[in-house]
N, C-alpha and C positions, 0 to 999 in steps of 0.2 A: 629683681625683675620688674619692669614698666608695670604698670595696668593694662597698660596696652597690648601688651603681649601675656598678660596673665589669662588660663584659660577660665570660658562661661559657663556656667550650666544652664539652658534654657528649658525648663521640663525636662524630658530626659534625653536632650540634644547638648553634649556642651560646642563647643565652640572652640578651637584651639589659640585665640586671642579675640580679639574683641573690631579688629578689622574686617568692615562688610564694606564688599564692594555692592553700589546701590543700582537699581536698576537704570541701563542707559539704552534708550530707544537706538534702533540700528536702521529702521527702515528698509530694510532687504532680504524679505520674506516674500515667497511666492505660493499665495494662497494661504497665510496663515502657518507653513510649515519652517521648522526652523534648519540651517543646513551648514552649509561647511563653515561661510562665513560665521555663524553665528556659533559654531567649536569652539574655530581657531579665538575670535572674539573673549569668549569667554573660561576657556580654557587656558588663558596664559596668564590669567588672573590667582585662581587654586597653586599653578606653578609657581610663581611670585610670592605666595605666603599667607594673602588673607585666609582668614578664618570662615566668613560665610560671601560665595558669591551668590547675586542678585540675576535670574532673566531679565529681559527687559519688560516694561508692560505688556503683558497676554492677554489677548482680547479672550474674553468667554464666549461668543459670537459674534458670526464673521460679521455682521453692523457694527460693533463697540471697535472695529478698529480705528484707528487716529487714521491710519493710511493705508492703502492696495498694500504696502511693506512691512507692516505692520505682523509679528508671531502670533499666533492664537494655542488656544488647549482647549480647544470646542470639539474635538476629536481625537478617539485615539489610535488614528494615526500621528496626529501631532507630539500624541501623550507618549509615543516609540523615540520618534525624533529626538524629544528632551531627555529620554531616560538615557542615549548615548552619550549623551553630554553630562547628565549629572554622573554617568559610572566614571568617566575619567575625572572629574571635579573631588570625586571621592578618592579616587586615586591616588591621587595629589592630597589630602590630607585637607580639604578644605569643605566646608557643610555646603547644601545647593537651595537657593531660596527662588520660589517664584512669584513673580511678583501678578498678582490675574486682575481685570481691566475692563470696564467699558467707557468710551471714549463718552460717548450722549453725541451733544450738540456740536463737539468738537471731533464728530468720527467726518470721515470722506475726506480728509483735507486733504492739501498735495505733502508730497514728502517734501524736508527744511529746504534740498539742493533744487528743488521746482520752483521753490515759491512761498512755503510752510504758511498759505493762506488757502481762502478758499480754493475750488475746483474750478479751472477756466479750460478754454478750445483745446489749451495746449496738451492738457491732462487728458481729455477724450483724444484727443488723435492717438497717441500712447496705450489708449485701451483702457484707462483708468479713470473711467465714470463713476459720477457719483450716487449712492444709494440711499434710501429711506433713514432719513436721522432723527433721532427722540432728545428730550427734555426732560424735564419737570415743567416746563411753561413752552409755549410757540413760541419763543425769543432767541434771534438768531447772537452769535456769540457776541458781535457788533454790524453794522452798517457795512452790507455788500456779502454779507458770509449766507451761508444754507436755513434756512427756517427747519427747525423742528416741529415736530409733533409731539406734544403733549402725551405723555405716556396715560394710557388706562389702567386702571388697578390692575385688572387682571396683567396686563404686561409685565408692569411692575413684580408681580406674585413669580412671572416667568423668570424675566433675569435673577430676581435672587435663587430660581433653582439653579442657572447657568453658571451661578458666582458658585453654589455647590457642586454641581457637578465638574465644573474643572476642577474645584478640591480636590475631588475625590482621582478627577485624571491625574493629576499633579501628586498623590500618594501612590498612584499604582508606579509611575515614572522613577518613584525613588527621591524625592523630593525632601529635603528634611523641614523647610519651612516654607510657607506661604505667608503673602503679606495682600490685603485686600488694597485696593487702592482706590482711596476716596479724599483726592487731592487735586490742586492744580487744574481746578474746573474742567475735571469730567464727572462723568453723570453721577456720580454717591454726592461728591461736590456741588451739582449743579442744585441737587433736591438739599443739600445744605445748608446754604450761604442764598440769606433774601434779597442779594443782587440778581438770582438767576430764580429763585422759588418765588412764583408769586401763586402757586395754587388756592384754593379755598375748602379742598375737600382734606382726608382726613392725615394726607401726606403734606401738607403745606398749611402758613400760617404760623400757629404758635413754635416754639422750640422743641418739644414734644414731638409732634407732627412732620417737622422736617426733618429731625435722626432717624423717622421709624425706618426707614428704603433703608439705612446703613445699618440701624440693631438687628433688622429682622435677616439682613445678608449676614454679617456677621455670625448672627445665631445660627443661621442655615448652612453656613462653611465650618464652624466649629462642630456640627452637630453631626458632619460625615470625618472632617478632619481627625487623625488619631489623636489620643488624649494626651500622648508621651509626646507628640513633635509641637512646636511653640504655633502661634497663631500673630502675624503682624498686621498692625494699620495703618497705611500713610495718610495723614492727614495735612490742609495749608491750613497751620496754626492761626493766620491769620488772613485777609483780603488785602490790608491795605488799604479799605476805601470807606469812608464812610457810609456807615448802614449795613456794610458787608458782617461778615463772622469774623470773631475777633479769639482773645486767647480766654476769657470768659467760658464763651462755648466750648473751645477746644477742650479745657480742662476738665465740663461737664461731660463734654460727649465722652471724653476718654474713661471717666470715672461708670459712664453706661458700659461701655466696651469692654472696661476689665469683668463687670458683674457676667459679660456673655462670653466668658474666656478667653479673650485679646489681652497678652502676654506684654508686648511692648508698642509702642507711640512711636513711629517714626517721623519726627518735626518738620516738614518743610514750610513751605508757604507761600503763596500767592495763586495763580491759574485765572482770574475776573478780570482782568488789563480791561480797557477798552480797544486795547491795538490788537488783542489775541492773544497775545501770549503768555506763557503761563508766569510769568514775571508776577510778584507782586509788588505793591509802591510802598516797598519798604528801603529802606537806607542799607547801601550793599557795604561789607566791609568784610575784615576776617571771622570768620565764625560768627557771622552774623546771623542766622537762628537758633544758636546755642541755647540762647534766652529761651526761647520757647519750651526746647525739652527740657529745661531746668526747671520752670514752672509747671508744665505736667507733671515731673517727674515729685517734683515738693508738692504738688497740692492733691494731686490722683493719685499718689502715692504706689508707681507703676516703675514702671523699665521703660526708658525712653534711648531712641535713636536719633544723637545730631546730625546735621549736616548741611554744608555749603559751606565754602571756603575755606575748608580744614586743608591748609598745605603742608604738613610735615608731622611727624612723629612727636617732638616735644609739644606742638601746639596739640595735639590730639590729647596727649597724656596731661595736660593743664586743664582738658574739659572733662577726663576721666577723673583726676586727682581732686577736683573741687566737686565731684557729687552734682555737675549739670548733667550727665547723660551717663547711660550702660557699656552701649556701643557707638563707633564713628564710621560713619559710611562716608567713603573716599570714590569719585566720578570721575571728572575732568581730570584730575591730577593720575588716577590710573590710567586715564588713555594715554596719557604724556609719560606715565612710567608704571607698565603693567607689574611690576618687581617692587613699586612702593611700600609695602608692609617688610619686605626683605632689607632694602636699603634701608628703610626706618630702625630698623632690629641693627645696623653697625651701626648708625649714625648714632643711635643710645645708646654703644656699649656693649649689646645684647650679643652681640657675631663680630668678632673680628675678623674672623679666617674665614668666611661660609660653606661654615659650619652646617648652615640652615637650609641654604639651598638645594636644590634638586640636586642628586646625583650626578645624572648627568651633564652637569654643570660645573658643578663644583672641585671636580678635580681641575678643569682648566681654568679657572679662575683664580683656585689657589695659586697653582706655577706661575699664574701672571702677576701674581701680584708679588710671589717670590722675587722673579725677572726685575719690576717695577724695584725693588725695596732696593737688588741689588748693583740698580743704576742709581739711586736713590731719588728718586721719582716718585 
């Protein structure tokens, strides 16, 4: 059997293989709530076979969104909506992970098909105006985007109860993991990385200083989250830029995160561009932030999550089998083939007949592939 398809224990969650689908923004949420779109979306993923699917970023309040489209768990009413989706996710024989979110300086923007830049005429005639956006510093993301305001402590104190309290919505909905998200320059990001922090008080300045906004959420999402269900971080391992956060810090801050009960490191990287985007000026290639979780995972001595450019089942099991990462979270290539963890499973060997598949599937596919053999095809 792969690694790949071997199962996890994650605390007392396992995992029925080691394929998470990662969280992928959808943009077409109204008000925060999440709906058919976002079933059918993520619903055909559990079917297909991974082991843990991802929501997409949840705002904890309705400002931390990226966009008017944008899901939240600020409510539970929201916190109903989701729990429909994780009971058929369980169904399906697959874990349900959320991923919760504030955007900072990078909330109000237009959705990617408007614009995936700031807020212009076009977005107000639509009805989708832009609202009060925060920081860690008044710096807007680059030239021509929204000015922030400078978060006050007290504020600060606030959203880390909102990163808790949608925990705690996110446990009542039936949720088996949460993953904070402090990547890809939004706001845990922003107060991270000295491209965006230039405070002077007790959040900004030294290394110390700029983790406390992430340890003290952290601590505060662990501290309602249950003890048995796992706890995740998404982190950008690195900036790309000089003077940015590099994998130094990352491997520190991860080694704080495990002391506050954060279970596994999920690698990504980039978010500080000066174009926007959450790109970082790293050199793209196959499994190009592999690296990353390989180094957290050797020096933090933790559970790390890869991901970016993992296309295929053997290439995943090459970064399982060398001891770089726990789990592989698979995005673009599940939009392009929501069944990828299935197909991976023949492509190794694991299923010839699908065997694996759903039921409902699987008796027709067999026949066809009977039909297929015996035109020899």
């Amino acid at each position: 059997m792969p690694l790949l398809f071997s199962p996890i224990s994650l605390r007392e969650i396992t995992l029925r293989n080691r394929v998470v689908i990662s969280p992928m923004c959808q943009y077409s949420a109204r008000d925060g709530m999440p709906d058919d779109w976002h079933f059918a979306h993520l619903a055909k993923f559990a079917m297909g076979g991974a082991g843990l699917v991802f929501t997409e970023a949840s705002a904890v309040v309705p400002e931390g969104r990226i966009t008017h489209g944008d899901t939240g768990i600020w409510s539970g009413e929201q916190a109903e909506g989701w729990a429909r989706i994780v009971r058929f996710l369980h169904a399906e024989g697959a874990k349900a992970g959320i991923q919760i979110a504030h955007a900072g300086r990078k909330a109000a923007m237009q959705r990617p098909w408007h614009g995936n830049g700031p807020p212009d005429e076009t977005d107000s005639a639509r009805g989708e105006r832009p609202w009060r956006i925060v920081s860690a510093s008044p710096e807007p993301v680059t030239e021509g985007w929204l000015m922030p305001d400078a978060l006050e402590a007290g504020e600060i104190a606030d959203i880390t109860r909102a990163f808790a309290d949608a925990a705690a919505r996110a446990d009542a909905a039936g949720f088996d993991v949460v993953e904070i998200h402090g990547a890809h320059g939004y706001l845990l990001h922003q107060f991270l990385s000295p491209l965006s922090n230039h405070r002077t008080d007790e959040y900004g300045g030294s290394f110390d200083n700029r983790v406390r906004f992430a340890l003290d959420t952290a601590r505060a999402v662990r501290a309602v989250w249950p003890a048995h269900k796992p706890l995740f971080f998404r982190t950008s391992s690195v900036d790309g830029f000089e003077g940015g956060w590099d994998m130094s810090d990352t491997v520190e801050l991860a080694t704080c995160l495990k002391a506050e009960g954060v279970d596994v490191i999920d690698c990504s990287s980039g978010g500080h561009s000066p174009k926007g985007a959450t790109n970082a000026n790293v050199a793209r290639g196959l499994g190009f932030q592999v690296a990353f979780a390989e180094q957290v995972k050797r020096e933090a001595n933790m559970l790390t999550q890869a991901v970016g450019l993992i296309l295929d089942g053997p290439q995943a099991e090459e970064v399982l089998q060398s001891g770089s990462a726990d789990l592989i979270a698979i995005a673009r290539e599940a939009l392009q083939n929501p069944f990828w963890a299935l197909h991976a499973r023949q492509a190794m060997g694991v299923d010839e007949n699908y065997a694996d598949w759903p039921v409902q599937y699987q008796w027709w596919l067999q026949r066809r592939a009977h039909s297929l053999k015996k035109l020899g095809l």
